[in-house]
C-alpha positions as CSV (number, residue, x, y, z in Angstrom):
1,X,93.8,-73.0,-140.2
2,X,93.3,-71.1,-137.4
3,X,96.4,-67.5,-137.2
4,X,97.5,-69.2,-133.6
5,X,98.1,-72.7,-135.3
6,X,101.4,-74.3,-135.6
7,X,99.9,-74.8,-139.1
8,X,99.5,-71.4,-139.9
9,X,102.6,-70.6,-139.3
10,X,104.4,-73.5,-141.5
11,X,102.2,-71.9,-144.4
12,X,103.6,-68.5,-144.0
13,X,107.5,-69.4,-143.5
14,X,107.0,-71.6,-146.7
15,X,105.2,-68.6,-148.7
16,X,107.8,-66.1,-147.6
17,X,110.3,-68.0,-148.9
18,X,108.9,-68.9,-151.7
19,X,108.1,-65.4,-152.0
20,X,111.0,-63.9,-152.0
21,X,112.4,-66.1,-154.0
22,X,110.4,-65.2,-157.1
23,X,110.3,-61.5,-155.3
24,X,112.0,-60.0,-158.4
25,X,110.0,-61.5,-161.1
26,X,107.1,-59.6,-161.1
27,X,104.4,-61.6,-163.1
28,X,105.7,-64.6,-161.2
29,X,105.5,-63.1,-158.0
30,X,102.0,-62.0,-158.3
31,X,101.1,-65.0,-159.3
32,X,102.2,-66.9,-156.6
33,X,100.7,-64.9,-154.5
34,X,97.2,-65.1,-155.5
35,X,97.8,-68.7,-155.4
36,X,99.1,-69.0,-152.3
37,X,96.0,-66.9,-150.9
38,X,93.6,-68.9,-152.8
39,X,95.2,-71.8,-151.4
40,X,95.0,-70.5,-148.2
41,X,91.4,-69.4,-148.7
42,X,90.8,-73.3,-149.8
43,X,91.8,-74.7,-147.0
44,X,90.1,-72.6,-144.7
45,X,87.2,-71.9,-146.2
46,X,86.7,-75.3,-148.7
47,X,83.9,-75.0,-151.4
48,X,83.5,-71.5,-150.8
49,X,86.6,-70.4,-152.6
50,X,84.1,-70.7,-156.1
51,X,82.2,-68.0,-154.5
52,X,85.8,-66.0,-154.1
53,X,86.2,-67.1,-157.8
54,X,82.5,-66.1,-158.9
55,X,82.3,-62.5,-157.2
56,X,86.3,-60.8,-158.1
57,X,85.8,-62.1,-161.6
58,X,82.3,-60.3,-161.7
59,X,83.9,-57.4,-160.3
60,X,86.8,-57.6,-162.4
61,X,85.1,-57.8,-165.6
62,X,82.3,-55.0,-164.9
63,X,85.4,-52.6,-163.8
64,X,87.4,-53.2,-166.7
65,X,84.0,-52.8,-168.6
66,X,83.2,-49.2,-166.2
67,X,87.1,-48.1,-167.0
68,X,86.1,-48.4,-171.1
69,X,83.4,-46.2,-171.2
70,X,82.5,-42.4,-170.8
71,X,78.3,-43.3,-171.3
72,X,77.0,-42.6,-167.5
73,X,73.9,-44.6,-167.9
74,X,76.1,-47.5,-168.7
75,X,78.5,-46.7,-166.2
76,X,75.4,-46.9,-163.9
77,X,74.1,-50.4,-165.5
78,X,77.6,-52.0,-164.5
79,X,77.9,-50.7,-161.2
80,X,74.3,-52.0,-160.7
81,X,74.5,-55.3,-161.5
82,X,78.1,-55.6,-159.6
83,X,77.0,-54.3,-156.3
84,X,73.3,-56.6,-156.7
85,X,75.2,-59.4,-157.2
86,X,78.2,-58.8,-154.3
87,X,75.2,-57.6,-152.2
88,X,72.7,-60.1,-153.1
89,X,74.9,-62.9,-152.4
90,X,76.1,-61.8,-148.8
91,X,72.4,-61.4,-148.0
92,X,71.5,-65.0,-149.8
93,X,74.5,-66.7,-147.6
94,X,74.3,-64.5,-144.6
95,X,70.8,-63.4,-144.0
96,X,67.9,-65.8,-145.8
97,X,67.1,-67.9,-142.8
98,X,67.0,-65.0,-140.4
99,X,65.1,-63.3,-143.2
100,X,62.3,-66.0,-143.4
101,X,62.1,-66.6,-139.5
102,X,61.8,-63.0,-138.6
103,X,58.9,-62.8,-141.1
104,X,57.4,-66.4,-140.0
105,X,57.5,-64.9,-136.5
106,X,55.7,-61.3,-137.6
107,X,53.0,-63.2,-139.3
108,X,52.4,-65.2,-136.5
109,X,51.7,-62.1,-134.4
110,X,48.5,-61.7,-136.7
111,X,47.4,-65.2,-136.4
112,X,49.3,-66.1,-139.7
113,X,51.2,-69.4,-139.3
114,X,53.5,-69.9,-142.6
115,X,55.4,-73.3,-142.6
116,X,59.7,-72.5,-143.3
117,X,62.2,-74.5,-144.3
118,X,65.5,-73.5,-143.1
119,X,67.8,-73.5,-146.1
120,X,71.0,-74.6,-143.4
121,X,73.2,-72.6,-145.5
122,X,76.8,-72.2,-143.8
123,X,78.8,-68.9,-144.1
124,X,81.3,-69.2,-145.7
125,X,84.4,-67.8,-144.0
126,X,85.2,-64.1,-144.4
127,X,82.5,-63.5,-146.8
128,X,81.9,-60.0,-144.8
129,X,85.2,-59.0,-145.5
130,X,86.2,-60.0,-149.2
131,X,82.9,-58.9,-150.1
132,X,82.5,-55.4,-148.3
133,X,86.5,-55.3,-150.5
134,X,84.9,-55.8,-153.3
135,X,82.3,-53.4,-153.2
136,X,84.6,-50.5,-152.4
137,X,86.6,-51.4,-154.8
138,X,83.7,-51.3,-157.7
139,X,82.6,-48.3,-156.0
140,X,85.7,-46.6,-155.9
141,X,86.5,-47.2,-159.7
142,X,83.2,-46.2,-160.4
143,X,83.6,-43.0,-158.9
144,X,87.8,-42.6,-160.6
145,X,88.9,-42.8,-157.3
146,X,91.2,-46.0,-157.9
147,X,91.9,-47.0,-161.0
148,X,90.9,-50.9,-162.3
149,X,93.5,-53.4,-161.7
150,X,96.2,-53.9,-164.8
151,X,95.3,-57.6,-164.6
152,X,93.1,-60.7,-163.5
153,X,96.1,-62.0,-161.1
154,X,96.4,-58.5,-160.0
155,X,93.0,-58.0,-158.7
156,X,92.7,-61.9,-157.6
157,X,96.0,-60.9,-155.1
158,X,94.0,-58.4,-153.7
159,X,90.8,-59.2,-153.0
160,X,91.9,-62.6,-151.4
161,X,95.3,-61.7,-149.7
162,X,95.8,-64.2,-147.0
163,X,96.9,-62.2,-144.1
164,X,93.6,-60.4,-144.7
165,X,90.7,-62.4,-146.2
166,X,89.4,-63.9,-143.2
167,X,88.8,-60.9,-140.8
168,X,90.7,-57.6,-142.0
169,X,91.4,-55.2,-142.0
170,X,89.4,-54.5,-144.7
171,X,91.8,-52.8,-147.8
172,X,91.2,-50.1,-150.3
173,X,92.0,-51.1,-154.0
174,X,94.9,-47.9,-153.3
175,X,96.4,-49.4,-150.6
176,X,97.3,-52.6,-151.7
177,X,96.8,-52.8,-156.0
178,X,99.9,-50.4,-156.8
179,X,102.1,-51.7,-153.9
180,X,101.7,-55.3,-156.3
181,X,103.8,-54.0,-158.4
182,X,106.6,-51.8,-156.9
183,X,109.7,-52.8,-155.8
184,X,109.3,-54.5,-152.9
185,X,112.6,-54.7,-150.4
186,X,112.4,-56.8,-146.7
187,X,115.2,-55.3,-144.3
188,X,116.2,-56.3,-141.0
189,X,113.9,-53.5,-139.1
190,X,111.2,-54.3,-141.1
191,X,111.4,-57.9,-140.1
192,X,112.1,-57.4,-136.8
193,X,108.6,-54.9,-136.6
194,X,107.0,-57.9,-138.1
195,X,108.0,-60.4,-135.4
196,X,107.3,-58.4,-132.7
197,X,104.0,-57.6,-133.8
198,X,103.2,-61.5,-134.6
199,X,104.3,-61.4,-130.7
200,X,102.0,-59.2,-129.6
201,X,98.5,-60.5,-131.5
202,X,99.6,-64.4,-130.0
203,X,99.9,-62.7,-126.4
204,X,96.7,-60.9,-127.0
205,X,94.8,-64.0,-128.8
206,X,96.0,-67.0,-126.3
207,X,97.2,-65.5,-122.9
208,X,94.1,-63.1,-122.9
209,X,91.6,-63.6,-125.0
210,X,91.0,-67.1,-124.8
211,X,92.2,-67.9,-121.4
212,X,89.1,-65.0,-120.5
213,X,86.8,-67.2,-122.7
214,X,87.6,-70.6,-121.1
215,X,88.0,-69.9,-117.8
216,X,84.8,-67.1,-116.9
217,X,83.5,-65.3,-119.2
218,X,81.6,-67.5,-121.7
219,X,80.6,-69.1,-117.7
220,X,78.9,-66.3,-117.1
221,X,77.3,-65.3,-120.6
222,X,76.4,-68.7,-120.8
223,X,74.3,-68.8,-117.4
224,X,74.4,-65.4,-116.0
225,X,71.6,-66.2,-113.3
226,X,74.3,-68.8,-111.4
227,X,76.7,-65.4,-110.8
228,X,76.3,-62.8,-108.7
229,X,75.9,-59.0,-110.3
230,X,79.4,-58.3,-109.3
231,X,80.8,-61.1,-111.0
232,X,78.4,-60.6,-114.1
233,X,80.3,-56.8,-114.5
234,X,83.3,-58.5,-114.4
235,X,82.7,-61.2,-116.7
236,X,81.5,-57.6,-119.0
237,X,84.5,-56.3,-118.3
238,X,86.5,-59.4,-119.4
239,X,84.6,-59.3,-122.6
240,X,85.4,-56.5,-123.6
241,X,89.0,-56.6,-123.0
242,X,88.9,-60.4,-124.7
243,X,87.1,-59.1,-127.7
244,X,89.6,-56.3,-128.0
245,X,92.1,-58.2,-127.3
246,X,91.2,-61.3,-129.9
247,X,90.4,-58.9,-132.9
248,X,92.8,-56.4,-132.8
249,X,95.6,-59.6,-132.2
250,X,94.1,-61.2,-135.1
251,X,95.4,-57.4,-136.7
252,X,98.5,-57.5,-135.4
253,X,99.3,-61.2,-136.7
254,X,97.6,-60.2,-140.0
255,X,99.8,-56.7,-140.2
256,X,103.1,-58.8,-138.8
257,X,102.4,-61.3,-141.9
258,X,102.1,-58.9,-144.5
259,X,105.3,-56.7,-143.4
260,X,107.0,-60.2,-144.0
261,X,105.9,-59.9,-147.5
262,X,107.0,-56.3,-148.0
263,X,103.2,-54.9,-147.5
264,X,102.6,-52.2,-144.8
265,X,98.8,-52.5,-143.8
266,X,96.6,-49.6,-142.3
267,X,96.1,-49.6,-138.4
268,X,92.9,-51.2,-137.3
269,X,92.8,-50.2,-133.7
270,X,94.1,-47.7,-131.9
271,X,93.1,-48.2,-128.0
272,X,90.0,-47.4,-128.3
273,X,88.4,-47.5,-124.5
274,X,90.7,-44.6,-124.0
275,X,87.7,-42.4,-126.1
276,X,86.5,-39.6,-124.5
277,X,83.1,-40.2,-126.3
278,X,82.0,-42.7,-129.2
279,X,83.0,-40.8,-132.3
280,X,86.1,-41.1,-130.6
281,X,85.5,-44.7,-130.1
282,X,84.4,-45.0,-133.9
283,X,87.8,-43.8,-134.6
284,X,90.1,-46.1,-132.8
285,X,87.8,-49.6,-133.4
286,X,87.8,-51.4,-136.1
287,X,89.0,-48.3,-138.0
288,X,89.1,-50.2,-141.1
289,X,85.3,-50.9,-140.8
290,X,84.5,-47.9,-139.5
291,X,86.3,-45.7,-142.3
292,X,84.6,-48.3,-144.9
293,X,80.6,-47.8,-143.2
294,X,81.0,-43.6,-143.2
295,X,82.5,-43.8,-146.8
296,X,80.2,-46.5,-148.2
297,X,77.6,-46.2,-146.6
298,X,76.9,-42.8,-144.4
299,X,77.7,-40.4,-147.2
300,X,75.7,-42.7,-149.2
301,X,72.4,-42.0,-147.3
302,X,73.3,-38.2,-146.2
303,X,75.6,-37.3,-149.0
304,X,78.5,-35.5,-148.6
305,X,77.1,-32.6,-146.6
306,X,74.2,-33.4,-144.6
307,X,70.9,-31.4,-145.4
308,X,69.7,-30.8,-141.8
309,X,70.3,-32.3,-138.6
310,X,67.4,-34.7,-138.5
311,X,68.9,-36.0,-141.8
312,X,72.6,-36.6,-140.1
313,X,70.9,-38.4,-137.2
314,X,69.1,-40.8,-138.9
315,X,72.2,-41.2,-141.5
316,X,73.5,-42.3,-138.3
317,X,71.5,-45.1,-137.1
318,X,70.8,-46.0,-140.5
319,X,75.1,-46.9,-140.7
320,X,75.2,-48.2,-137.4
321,X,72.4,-50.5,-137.8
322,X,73.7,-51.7,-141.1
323,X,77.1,-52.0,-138.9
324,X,75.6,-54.2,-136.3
325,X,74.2,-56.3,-138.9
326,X,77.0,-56.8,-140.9
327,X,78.1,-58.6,-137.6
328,X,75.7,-61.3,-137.9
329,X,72.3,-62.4,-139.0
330,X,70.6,-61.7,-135.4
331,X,68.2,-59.1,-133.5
332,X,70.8,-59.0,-130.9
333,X,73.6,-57.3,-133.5
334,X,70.8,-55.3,-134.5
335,X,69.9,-53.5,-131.4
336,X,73.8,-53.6,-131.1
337,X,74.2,-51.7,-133.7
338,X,71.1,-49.5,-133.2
339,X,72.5,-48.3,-129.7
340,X,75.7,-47.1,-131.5
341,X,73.5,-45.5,-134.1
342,X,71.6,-43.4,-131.3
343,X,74.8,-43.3,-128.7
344,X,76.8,-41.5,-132.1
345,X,73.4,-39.4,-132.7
346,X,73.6,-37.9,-129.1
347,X,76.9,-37.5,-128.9
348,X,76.6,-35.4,-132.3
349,X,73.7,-33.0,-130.7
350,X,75.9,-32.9,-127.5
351,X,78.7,-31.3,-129.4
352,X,76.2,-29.2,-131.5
353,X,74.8,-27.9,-128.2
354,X,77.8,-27.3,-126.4
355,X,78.7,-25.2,-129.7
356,X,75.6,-23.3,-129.6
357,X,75.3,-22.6,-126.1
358,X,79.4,-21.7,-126.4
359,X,80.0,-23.8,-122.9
360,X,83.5,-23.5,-121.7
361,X,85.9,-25.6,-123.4
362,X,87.2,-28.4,-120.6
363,X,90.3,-29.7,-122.3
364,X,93.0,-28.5,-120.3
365,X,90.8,-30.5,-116.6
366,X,91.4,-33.7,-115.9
367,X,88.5,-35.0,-114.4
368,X,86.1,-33.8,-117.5
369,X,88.5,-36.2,-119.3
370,X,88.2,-39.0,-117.5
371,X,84.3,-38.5,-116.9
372,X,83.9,-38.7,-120.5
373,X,86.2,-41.6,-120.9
374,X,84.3,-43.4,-118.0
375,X,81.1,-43.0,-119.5
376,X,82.1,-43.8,-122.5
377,X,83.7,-47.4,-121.7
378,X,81.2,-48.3,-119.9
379,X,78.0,-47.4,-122.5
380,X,80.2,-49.4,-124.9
381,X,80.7,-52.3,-122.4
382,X,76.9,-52.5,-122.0
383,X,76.6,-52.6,-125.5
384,X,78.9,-55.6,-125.4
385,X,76.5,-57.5,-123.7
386,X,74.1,-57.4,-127.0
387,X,76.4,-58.5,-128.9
388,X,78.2,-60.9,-126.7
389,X,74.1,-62.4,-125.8
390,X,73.3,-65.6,-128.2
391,X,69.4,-64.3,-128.2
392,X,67.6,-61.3,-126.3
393,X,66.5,-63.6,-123.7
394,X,70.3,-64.3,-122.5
395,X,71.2,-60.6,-122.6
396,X,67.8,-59.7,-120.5
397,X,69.0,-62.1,-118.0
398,X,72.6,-60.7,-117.6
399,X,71.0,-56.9,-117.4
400,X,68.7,-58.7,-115.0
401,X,71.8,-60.1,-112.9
402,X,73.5,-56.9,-112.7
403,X,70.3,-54.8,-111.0
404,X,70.2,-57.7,-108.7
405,X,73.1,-55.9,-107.0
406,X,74.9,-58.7,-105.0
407,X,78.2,-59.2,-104.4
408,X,79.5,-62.5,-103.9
409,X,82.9,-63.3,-105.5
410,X,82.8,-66.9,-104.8
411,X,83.1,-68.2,-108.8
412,X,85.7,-65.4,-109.8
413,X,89.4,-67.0,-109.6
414,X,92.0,-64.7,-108.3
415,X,93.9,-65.1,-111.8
416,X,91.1,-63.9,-114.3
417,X,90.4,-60.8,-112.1
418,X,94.3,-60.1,-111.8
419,X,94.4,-60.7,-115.6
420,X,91.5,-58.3,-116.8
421,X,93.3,-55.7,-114.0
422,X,96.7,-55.9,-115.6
423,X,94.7,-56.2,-119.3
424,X,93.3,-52.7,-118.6
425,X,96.7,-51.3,-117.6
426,X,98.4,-52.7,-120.7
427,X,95.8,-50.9,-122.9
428,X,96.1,-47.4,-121.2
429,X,99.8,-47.8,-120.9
430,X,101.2,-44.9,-122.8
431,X,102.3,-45.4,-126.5
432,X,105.4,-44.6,-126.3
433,X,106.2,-47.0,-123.9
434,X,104.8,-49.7,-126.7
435,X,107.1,-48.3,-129.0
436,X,110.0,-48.1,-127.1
437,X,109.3,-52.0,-126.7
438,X,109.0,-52.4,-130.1
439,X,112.4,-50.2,-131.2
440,X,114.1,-52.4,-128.2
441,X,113.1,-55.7,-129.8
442,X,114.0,-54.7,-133.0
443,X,117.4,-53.8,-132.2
444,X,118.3,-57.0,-130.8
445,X,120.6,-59.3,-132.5
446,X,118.7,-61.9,-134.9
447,X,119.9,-64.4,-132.2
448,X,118.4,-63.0,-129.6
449,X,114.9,-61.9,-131.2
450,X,114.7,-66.2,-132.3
451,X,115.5,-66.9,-128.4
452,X,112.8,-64.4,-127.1
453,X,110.0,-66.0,-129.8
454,X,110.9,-69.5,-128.7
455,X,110.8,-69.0,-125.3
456,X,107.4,-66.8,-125.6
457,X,106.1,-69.6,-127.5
458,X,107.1,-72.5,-124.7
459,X,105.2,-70.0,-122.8
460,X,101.7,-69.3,-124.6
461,X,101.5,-73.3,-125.2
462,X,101.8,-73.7,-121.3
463,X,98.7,-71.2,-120.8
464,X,96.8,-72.3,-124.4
465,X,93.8,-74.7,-123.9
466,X,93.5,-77.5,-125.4
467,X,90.5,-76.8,-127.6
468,X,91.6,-74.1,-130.1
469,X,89.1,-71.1,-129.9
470,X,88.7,-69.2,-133.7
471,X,88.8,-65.9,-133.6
472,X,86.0,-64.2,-132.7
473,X,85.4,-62.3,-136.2
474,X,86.3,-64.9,-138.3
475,X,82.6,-65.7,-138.1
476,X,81.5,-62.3,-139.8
């Protein structure tokens, strides 16, 4: 059940009715909505829903269990056997064949040959995300930063919400267990925000995203040595506007949906090739993720305050690396994720240089700006093209395109390079012009806002292909 599907979007108008219906009942209310997730969960992700099941009432228990007791050493024993089990099972389901290939392929370096068996084991959908959830969740109670939920239905709700479970933004036990239980109102602004954000992530998902994906892009990833090095940039370029554009649409639908239930959701992105450098970037991508790697994991390796420099480095690339493989079970999302760990490193010692040497602050130029801002989109495009690259050989042959330096255009239609173009534009496009589009819509007459949707959806089903593309991070 894909967030673009005319399916999708029968399932939400019947929960939010049924919602609100039971909206002022609260035990009733909660109730239906962890069914209605788990529902949602089952039919999207099938016989994985008994792993859902397995791991919140694993962390449920242990929490309540943590909550209970003053005795540190127990404390510890709990949070232990929560996180091996949460962590052990994303690594069984995620990471066992990799696992036993990359050390097959190590061995056989030395001579070794070891016979595998590849255990075939599909993801199940989302795991990444109600998982890494989870974790914080334990974590957080662990250190009486949240408190455990009131109830089994309470803590079920959360960890599988529907607008969430299958690709974010990941929540924080504070930002969606209390709001369970308030008093929970739906106006006419509120609503109206929520439509026209739906609007926006099914113009970013269908008009850009995939129509980028059909029609060049995944071309030129696919066989990068049939393109010419000007039309392999582009096709970068694409991809990085149709990732951004698929993942943070998938946010907007999944903010939109919530709203429509009464729940305000953090921001996940924030346009983040307008960075000046790749903190920056760090800050506007994904900030959901990002947020949940420096709290989980960073001041996990470094601690709070780093010991030396050498120590907040490598805490670095250690969090980056784990970042690029949280994105998939490949060498490619490793070396992803390593070049972010070493790009954030440099971009640290940068600053710390510039500090010690006391070089004149270039905020108030321009063109510093916009040096920074180019350098910085395009490190993170090339980036892109690890993680876009189904093995190392693919991604060597599209570097290996681009230093051919031709310059044919013969394969690039007039309507994907006019599309990227305009794409970019749209994302630099000033905020406020974004929100005066968003007040606008919401001030229109109901009558009108059903008139715009209709006629925006005649028009996305004109542009849609025919073969539905999933969402890009629905597969982590």
């Amino acid at each position: 059940m894909h967030f673009t599907s005319g399916t999708y979007f029968a399932f939400l108008i019947a929960v939010f009715f049924a919602y609100w219906l039971v909206a002022g009942r609260l035990r009733l209310r909660i109730a239906f909505l962890a069914t209605a997730s788990c529902l949602f969960y089952a039919l999207v992700g099938g016989q994985a829903l008994a792993l859902l099941f397995a791991i919140s009432i694993i962390d449920f228990t242990t929490t309540r269990l943590m909550a209970r007791c003053e005795d540190r050493t127990r404390r510890k024993l709990l949070l232990t056997v929560s996180l091996s089990i949460d962590i052990g099972a994303l690594c069984f389901f995620k990471y066992a064949n990799f696992f036993m290939e990359s050390v097959a392929d190590g061995l056989s370096i030395f001579g070794v040959a070891i016979a595998t068996s590849s255990l075939n084991l599909l993801v199940p959908v989302g795991i990444s995300f109600f998982i890494f959830q989870s974790l914080a969740y334990v974590i957080d109670v662990y250190r009486k930063d949240a408190d455990p939920a009131p109830g089994y239905q309470d803590y079920l709700a959360f960890v599988s919400f529907f607008p969430t479970i299958v690709a974010g933004p990941i929540l924080r036990a504070k930002q969606l267990l209390p709001r369970l239980r308030d008093r929970l109102t739906l106006d006419a602004a509120k609503g109206g925000q929520a439509l026209f954000l739906i609007a926006v992530g099914l113009i970013k998902k269908i008009a850009i995203a995939d129509y980028l994906s059909a029609n060049f892009v995944d071309r030129v990833f696919d066989f990068p040595e049939r393109f010419s090095s000007l039309e392999v940039m582009t096709a970068v370029y694409g991809y990085a506007l149709q990732i951004y554009a698929d993942f943070s649409g998938y946010s907007d639908i999944a903010i939109g949906s919530a709203l429509l239930l009464g729940f305000t959701l953090p921001d996940n992105f924030n346009a983040p090739y307008r960075a000046k450098d790749l903190p920056e970037f760090w800050r506007r991508w994904h900030i959901t993720l990002s947020t949940w790697l420096r709290d989980y994991v960073f001041f996990t390796v470094v601690g709070k305050r780093a010991r030396s420099a050498a120590a907040l480095y490598c805490g670095l690339v250690v969090t980056m690396l784990i970042g690029g493989l949280w994105h998939g079970a490949a060498w490619t999302f490793a070396l992803w994720g390593l070049a972010h760990g070493l790009g954030l490193a440099a971009a640290r010692a940068f600053a710390s240089l510039k500090k010690r040497f006391q070089f004149p602050a270039s905020e108030g130029f321009l063109w510093p700006r916009v040096l920074s801002v180019f350098i910085t989109f395009h490190f993170v495009c090339f980036a892109w093209i690890l993680f876009r690259a189904d093995t190392l050989d693919k991604a060597l042959s599209v570097f290996g395109q681009l230093l051919a330096f031709t310059a044919d255009t013969t394969n690039l239609a007039l309507p994907v390079a006019l599309l990227i173009l305009l794409g970019f534009i749209a994302h630099w496009t000033p905020d406020r012009v974004w929100s005066a589009a968003r007040t606008g819509f919401v001030r229109l007459p109901a009558l009108a806002q059903a008139c715009a949707l209709v006629l925006l959806a005649m028009g996305l089903y004109s542009v849609a292909s025919s073969d539905v593309a999933p969402f890009i991070y629905s597969r982590f």
